[in-house]
C-alpha positions in Angstrom: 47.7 -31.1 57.1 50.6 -28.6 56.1 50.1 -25.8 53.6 52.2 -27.4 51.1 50.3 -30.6 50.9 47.0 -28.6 51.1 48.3 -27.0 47.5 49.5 -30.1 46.4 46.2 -32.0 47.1 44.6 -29.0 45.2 46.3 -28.4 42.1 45.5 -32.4 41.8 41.7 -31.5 42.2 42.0 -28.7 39.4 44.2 -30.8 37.3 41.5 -33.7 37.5 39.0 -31.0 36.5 40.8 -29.3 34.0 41.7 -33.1 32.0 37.7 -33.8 32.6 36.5 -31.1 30.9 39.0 -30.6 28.5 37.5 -34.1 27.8 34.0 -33.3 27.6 35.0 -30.3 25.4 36.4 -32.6 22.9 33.6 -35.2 23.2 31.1 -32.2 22.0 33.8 -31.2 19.5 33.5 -34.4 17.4 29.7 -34.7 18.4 29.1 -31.8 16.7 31.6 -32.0 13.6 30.0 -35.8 13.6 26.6 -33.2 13.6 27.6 -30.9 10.4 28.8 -33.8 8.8 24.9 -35.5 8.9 23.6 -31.8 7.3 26.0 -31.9 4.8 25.2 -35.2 3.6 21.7 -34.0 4.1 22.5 -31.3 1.7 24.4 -33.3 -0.7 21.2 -35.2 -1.0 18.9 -32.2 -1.9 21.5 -30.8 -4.2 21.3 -34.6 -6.1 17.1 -33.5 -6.1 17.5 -30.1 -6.9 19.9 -31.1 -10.5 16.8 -32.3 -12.5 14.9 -29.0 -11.9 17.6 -26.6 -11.5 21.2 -27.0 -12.1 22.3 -24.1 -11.0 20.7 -24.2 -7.6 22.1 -27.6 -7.1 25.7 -26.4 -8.2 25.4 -23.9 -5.2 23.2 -26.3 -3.0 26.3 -29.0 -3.5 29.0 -25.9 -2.7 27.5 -25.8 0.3 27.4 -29.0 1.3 31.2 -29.1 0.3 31.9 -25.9 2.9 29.9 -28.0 5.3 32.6 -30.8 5.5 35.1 -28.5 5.5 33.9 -26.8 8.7 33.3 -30.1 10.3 37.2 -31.2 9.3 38.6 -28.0 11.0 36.2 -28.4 13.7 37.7 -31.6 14.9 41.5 -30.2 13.8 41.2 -26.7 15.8 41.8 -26.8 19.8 39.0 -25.6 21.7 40.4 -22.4 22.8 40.9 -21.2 19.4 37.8 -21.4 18.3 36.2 -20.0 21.0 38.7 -16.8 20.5 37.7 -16.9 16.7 33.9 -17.2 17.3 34.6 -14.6 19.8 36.1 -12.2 17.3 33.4 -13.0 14.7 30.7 -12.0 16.9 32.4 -8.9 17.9 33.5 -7.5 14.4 30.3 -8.9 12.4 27.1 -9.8 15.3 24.5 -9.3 12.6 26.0 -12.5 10.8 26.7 -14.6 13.9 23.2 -14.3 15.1 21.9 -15.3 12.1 24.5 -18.1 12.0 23.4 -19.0 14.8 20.1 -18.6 14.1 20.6 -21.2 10.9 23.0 -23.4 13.1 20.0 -23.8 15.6 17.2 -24.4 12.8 19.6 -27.1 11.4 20.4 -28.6 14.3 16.6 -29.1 15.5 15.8 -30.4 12.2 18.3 -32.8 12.8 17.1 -33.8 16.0 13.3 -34.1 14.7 14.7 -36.2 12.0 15.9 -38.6 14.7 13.1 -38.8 16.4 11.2 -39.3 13.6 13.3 -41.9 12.4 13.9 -43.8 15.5 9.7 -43.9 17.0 8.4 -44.3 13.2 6.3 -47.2 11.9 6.8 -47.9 8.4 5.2 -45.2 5.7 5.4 -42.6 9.0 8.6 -39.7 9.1 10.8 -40.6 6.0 9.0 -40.3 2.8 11.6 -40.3 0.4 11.2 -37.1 -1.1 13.5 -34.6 0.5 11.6 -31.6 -1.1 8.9 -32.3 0.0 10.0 -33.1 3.6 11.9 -29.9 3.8 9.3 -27.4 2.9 6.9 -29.3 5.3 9.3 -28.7 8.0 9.5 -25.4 7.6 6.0 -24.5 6.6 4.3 -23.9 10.1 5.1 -27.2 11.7 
């Protein structure tokens, strides 16, 4: 095999590679805007709780769910290498905030993956309850 169809036969390789992950990135992309999407609604939901004890709360509880949407909408507008260089930068100029960001990202994103569960190997009157306060602060009270 000559030299030149050697390179051609690789750049195909790493061109096949390159599309397939470029792929894969943008299948996690959506999967996770798909991901803050199902805690914002989440939080939209304890905000509607929250308004007959405390308005206020809710007001900022709903803000927040608000922000959440918006992150998930430039999530799935932003290519892939830009936000890895602005997560990058973040972490450098502020890594008290990203770890707890991700600390918080992390927390959320198990809760959503116990609420699946829950959900999908449930009988009825098991997992959902119906009251979201009182699911939340059961979740994070030693369990």
């Amino acid at each position: 095999m000559s030299t030149n169809n050697t390179n051609t036969s690789a750049s195909r390789v790493i061109r096949g590679i390159k599309d397939s992950v470029s792929g894969q990135v943008e299948d996690q992309k959506h999967r996770a805007a798909e991901g803050i999407v199902g805690m914002a609604d989440t939080v939209r939901r304890l905000s509607d709780e929250l308004r007959e004890h405390n308005a206020s709360l809710a007001n900022f509880v709903g803000s927040a769910g608000s922000r959440l949407d918006g992150l998930a909408d430039k999530l799935r507008d932003t290519d892939p290498a830009v936000l890895a260089q602005g997560v990058a930068r973040f972490a450098r100029q502020r890594p008290v905030l990203f770890v707890g960001a991700a600390f918080v990202a992390g927390l959320g994103v198990s809760q959503l993956l116990r609420t699946a569960a829950l959900g999908e190997g449930s009988s009825p009157g098991q997992g959902q309850t119906g009251d979201g306060l009182r699911d939340l602060s059961e979740s994070s009270v030693g369990a």
